[in-house]
N, C-alpha and C positions, 0 to 999 in steps of 0.2 A: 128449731127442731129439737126434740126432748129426746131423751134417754130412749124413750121406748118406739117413738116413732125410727129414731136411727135402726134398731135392731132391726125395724121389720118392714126397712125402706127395699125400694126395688130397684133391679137394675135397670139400664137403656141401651145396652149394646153387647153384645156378646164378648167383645171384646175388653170392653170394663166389666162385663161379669166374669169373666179368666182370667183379668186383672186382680178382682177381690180374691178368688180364690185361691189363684196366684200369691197372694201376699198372702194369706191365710195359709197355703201349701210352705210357704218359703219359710215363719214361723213357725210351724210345725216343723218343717222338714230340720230344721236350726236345731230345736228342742229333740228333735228325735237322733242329730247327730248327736247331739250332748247326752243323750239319752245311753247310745251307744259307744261315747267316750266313757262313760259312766263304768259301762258292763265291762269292757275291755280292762280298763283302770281297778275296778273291783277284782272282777274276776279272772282275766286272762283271756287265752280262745283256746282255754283246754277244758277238762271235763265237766265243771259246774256252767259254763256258757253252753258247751253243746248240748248238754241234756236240754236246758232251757229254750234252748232254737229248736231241738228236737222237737217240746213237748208244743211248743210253739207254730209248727209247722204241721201237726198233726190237729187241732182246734181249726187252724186256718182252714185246714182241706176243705171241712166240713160248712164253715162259714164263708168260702168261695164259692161250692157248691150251689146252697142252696141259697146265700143271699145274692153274690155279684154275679153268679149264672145265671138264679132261679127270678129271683125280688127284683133287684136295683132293676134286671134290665128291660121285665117286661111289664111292670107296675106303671111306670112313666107314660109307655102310648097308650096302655088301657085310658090312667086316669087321663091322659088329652081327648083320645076319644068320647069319653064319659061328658065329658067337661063342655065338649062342641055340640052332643047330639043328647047327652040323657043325664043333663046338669041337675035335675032332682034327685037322680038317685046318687050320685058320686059320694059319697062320705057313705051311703049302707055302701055301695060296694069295697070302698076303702076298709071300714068295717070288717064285713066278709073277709076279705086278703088278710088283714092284719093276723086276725085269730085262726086263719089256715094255716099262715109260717110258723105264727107265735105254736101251733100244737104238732106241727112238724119238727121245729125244732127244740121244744122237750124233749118228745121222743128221741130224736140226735142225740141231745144231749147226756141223756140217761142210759144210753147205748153206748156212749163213747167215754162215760164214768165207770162201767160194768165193765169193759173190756179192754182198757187202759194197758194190763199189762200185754195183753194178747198183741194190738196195736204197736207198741213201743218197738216188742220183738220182731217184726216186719219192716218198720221202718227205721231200726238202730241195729242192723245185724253186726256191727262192730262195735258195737258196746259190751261194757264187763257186766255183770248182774249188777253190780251196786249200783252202776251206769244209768241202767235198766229201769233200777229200781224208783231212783231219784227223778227220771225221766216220768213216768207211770204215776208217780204222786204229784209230778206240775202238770201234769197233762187234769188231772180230777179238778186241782185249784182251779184252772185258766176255763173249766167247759160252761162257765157261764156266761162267758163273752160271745159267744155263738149268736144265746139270746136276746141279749144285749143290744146285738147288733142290727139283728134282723129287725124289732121293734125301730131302732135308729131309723134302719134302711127304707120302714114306709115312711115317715115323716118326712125325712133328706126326699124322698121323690116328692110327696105336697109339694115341698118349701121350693124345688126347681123349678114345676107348673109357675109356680106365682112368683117365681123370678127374685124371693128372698135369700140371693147367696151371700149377704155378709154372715146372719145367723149359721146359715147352715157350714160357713167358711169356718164358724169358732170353734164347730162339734172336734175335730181332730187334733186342735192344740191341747182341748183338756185330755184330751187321750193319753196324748203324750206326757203331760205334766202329770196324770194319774204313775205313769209307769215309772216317771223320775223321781216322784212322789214316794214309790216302792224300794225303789233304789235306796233313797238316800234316808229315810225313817225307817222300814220294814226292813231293810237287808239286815241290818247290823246287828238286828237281834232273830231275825228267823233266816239269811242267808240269803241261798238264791231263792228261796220257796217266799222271800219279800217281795221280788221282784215280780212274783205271779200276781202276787196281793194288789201289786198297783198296777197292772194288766185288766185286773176285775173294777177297781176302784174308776181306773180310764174310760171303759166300756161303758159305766153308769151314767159316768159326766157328760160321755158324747151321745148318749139319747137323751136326757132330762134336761142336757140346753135349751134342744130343738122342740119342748115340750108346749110352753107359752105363743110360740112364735104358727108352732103349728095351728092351734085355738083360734089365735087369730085370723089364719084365712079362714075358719070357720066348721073346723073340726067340731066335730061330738060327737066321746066315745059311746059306744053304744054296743049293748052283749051280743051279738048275731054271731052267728054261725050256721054254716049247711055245705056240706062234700056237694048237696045238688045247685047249689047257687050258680049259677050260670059262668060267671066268668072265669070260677074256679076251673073250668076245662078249657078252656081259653088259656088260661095260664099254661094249665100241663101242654099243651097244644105247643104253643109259642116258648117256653122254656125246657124244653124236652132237648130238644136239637142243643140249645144253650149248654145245657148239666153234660151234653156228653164233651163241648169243648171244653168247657170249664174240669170237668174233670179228667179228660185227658194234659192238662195242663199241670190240675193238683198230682196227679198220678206223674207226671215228671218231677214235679219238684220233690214228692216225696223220693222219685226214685236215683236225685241226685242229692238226696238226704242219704239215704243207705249206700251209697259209693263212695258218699264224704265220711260216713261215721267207720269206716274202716280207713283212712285216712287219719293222720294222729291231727287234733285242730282243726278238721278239714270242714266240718260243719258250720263252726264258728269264722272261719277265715270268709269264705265262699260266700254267710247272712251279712256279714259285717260289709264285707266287697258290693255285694247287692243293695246293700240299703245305700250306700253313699252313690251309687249308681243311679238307684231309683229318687234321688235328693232334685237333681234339672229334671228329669219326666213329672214329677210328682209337680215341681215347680212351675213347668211351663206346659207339659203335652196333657196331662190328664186336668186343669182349668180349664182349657179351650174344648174339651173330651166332653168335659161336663157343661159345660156352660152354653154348649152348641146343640145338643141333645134335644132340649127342650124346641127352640126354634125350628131343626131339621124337621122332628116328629109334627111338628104342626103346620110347615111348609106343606109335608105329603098328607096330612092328613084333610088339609083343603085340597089338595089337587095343586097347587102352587110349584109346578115342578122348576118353570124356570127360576125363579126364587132360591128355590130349593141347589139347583146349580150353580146359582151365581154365590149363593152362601158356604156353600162346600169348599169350591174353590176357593172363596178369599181365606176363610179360616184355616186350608190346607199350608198356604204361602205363609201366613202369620205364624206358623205351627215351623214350618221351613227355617224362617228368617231369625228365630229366637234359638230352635234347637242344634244346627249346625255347626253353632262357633260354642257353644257350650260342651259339644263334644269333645273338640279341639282341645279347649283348658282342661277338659278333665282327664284324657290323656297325658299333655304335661305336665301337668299339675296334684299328677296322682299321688308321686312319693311325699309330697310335701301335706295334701291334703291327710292323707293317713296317719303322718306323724302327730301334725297338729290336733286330728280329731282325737285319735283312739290312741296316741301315745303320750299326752298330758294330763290326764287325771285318773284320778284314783292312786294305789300303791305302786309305786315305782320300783320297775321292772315286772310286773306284769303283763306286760305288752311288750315282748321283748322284740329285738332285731329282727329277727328271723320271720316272728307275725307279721312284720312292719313290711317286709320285700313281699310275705306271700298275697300279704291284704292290698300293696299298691302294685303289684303284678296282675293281679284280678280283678283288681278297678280298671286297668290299663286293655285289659282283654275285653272288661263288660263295653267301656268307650267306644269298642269299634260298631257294635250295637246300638250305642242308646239312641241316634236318629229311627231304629227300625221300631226301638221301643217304645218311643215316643208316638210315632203313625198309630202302633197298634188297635189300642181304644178308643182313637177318634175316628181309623175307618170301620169297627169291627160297631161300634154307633151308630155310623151312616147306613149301617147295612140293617143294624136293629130298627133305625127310626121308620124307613118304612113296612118294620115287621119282618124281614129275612131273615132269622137267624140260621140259617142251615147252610148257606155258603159259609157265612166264617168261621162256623164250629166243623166245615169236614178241613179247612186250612187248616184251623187249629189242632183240629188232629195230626192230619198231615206232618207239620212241624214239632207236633210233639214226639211223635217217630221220629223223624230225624232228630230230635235233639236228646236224646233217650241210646240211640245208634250212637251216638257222637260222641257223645260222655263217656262211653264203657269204652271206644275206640281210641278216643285220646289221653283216657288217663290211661290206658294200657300200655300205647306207645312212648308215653312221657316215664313209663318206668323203667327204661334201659336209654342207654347213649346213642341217639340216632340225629336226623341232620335238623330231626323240629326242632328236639328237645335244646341243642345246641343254640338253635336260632331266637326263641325266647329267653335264654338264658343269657344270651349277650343285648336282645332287644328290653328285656323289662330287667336287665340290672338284675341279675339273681343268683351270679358268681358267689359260690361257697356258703349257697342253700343246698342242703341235701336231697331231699325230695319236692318238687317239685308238682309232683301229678297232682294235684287240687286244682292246677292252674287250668288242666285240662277241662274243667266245669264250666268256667263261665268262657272259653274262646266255644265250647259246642252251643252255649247257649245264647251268645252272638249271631253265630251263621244260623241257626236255627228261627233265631227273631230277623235277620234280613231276609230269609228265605220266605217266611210269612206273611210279612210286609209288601214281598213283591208280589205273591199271589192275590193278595187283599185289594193290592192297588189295580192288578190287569183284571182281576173279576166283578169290579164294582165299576170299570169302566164297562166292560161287558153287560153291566145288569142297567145304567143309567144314561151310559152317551156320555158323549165329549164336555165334561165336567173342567174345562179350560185348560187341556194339556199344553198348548202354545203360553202360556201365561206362565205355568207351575214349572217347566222348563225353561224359559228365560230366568224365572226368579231364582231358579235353584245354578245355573251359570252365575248367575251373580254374585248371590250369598256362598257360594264356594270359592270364589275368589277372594272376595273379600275374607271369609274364615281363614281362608291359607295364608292372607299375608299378616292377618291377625294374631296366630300361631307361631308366623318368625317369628314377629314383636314379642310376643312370649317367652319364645325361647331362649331369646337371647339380654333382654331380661333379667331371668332367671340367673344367666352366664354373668350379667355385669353386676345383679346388686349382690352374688355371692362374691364377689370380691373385696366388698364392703364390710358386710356382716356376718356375723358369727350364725352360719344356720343349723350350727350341730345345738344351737340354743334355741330355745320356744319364741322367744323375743326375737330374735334376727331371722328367724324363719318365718312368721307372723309377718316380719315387716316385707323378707323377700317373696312371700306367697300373695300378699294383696296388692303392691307395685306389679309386679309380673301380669295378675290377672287385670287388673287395674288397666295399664299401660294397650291390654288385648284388646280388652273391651271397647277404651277411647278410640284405638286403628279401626274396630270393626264397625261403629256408627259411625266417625265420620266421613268413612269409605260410603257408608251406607245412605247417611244425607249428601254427601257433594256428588254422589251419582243418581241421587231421588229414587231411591228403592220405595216401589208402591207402599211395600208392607209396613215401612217405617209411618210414612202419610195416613195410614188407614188404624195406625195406633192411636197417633196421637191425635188424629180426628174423634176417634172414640169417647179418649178424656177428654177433648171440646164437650163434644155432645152431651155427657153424663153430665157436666157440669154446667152446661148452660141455665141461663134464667127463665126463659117461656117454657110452659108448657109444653110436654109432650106423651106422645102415648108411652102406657109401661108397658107393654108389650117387646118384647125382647125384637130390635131391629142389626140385621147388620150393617157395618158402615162400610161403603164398598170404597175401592183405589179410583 
């Protein structure tokens, strides 16, 4: 097999295609922590970071909106339906879509360059004017990643139709390598305004990968355009209800952007806590998210429902059995993962002590969330694939209320000495941090994502039937047990190889942080084979299947327990 056939080989199981992407996610997700060791190491999580997440967080809005709202999510069942009933015409209508986003989002973008400063002001009410100002000019650099994206975001849906996710796996490494690219060539002579450079430069690499690969299944661009073209109201139809959860979502984050930027760091502490949070979902819950999409939508779109059940079900357990003991380590292993990522590189002591307690306080807070975080886009999927999007953008609402409520109530209460603040401050080791109230962001934003999660799960049994509740409850007794005694092992661990080693050193804490996790890991498989956890069976039958010698269909199959 040559070069070019590898890029544009297909999957065979959903579960080796969340596998690919999975390793694709994990490499990224590596590169994007060193990315963020990078900025911490440069620049600190004081003013030239926050502006930079500021300006950063206000581009996103606009490219969640209208691409992971509006595009990623209702492009995919059109083009399966296209594909099943009206395979002549699929590439004009792909066409059509394309140059609808692509002149939606100029428009964005050329709005969101004009009023940049107006913007910054709304969402930086605790910024100085210089603050302000420096914010307002990375917000202009970075507004071409929008379109960047959007273009990306029709190809990525081809490339998942026809089940090429190693290609579509690589788009997010150059991303990242674009931004560290910025970091490490551009900062030094333009600053932080480098690190925008390689934000734009990322954006470019992760559309023009997918460019070849797309041609191949059989693209060809072609000039069409028409507001009457039929599916384009189908779109607003089916992404309407989306853009409102979607942006009640961006409308939180921003508004836990402006509660942080009057917090001194707080903006910076909060993205940095987030991203190493989002490092196991990105790794394990959004491959299976994505790699499941494609299948569901075409179970329901034949009528295939039990299919369609018995697929939900297995990939919810696999989803179960990977993210549960991963939350565990990232709880214990929060102060040491912080140190190691964002307190080793760049200039020393700019990431000082203090960032070090608040950033692995708020990693320790996101932990108790990241199973809800993980559910999220692989139920709020199952609901899109048969075309629903209005149950899980009124949840999405819903949570985003509470979590919006929550923020402004618990940083409020975390500003005086009462029996919480006390109780975090002896649980996450914060003795002789001063302020504290940042911490309040991510425990609201915890309870707000299990809150979601629970709704998503009792309303999608509501809309489909008994989706194997007896199954997904035995598995989840299971892998809880086994996670909690995987977690002693950890902990203690932790306790005997710092007896050892010097872990106030990179080198002795490198060695205490991967024995520790290491040690969990081993307890939690082989709890997990000597008791035949389905989920375990239905993996590595996967890698059988992908690998076998005969012949099989490329049609994306699951492999059941």
């Amino acid at each position: 097999m040559n070069f070019h056939q590898i890029l544009n080989s297909q999957t065979k199981s959903v579960t080796f295609a969340a596998f690919l992407i999975g390793v694709s996610a994990g490499i990224s997700g590596i590169l994007g922590l060193f990315r963020d060791g990078l900025l911490a190491g440069y620049f600190g999580v004081w003013s030239e970071t926050n502006s930079y997440f500021a300006a950063f967080r206000i581009n996103d809005f606009f490219y969640n909106l209208f691409i992971v709202g509006g595009l990623a999510i209702v492009f995919l069942p059109l083009f399966a339906e296209y594909q099943s009933k009206e395979r002549e015409k699929v590439w004009e209508m792909t066409n059509h879509v394309l140059h609808f986003f692509l002149f939606l989002l100029i428009l964005t973008s050329l709005f969101i360059f004009i009023f940049s400063p107006q913007l910054v002001k709304i969402v930086t009410p605790g910024f100085s004017l210089e603050e302000k100002a420096q914010t307002a000019l990375l917000v202009r650099i970075m507004v071409l990643s929008p379109i960047l994206f959007g273009l990306s975001a029709i190809f990525s849906g081809i490339l998942q139709y026809f089940n090429r996710f190693l290609i579509y796996s690589i788009a997010p490494v150059l991303y990242n390598l674009g931004i560290i690219f910025g970091i490490l060539v551009f900062s030094p002579h333009f600053g932080i305004l480098g690190v925008a450079m390689g934000v734009i430069l990322g954006a470019a690499s992760h559309w023009l990968i997918q460019i070849p690969a797309v041609l191949n299944c059989g693209f060809r661009y072609r000039l069409l355009f028409s507001f009457k073209y039929p599916v384009i109201k189908r779109i607003f139809y089916l992404a309407l209800p989306r853009l409102f959860a979607i942006a009640s979502h961006q409308i939180n984050l921003i508004v836990i952007t402006a509660i942080a930027s009057t917090i001194v760091g707080g903006i910076a502490i909060f993205s940095f806590a987030n991203n190493l949070q989002y490092f196991p979902i990105s790794l394990v819950a959004i491959p299976f998210a994505i790699a499941s999409f494609p299948l569901l939508s075409k179970n329901w779109a034949m009528t295939q429902k039990k299919d369609f059940l018995e697929n939900f079900s297995s990939i919810f357990r696999q989803i179960l059995f990977l993210i549960i003991p991963v939350a565990i380590l990232a709880f214990l292993l929060r102060a040491q993962v912080v140190r190691l990522i964002l307190g080793t590189l760049g200039e020393k002591g700019r990431f000082d002590w203090q960032a070090t307690q608040l950033v692995a306080a708020s990693l320790g807070l996101f932990s108790l969330g990241i199973f809800a975080l993980a559910f999220i886009p692989y139920l709020a999927r199952t609901f899109f694939s048969f075309q629903d999007t209005k149950t899980p953008t009124l949840i999405a609402v819903a949570s985003v209320l509470l979590n919006i409520i929550l923020s402004f109530s618990l940083v409020w209460l975390l500003g005086f000495p009462n029996l919480l603040q006390d109780f975090l401050i002896k649980v996450l080791k914060l003795k002789g941090v001063g302020d504290i109230t940042v911490t309040g962001l991510p425990l609201a934003f915890s309870i707000a994502a299990i809150f979601q999660f629970f709704l998503l799960f009792v309303f999608l049994y509501r809309k489909i039937g008994d989706f194997g509740l007896k199954k997904i409850f035995s598995s989840f007794s299971k892998i809880i047990s086994a996670s909690f005694l995987a977690g002693i092992s950890t902990f203690w661990t932790l306790r005997l190889v710092d007896l050892f080693v010097e872990s106030d050193k990179v080198f002795g804490l490198l060695i205490q942080t991967i024995l520790a996790a290491l040690v969990g890991i081993f307890i939690y498989f082989i709890l997990a084979f000597f008791f035949k956890f389905p989920e375990l069976k239905t993996i590595i039958s996967s890698f059988q299947r992908q690998f076998r010698k005969e012949i099989v269909s490329s049609e994306i199959e699951i492999t059941k327990p």
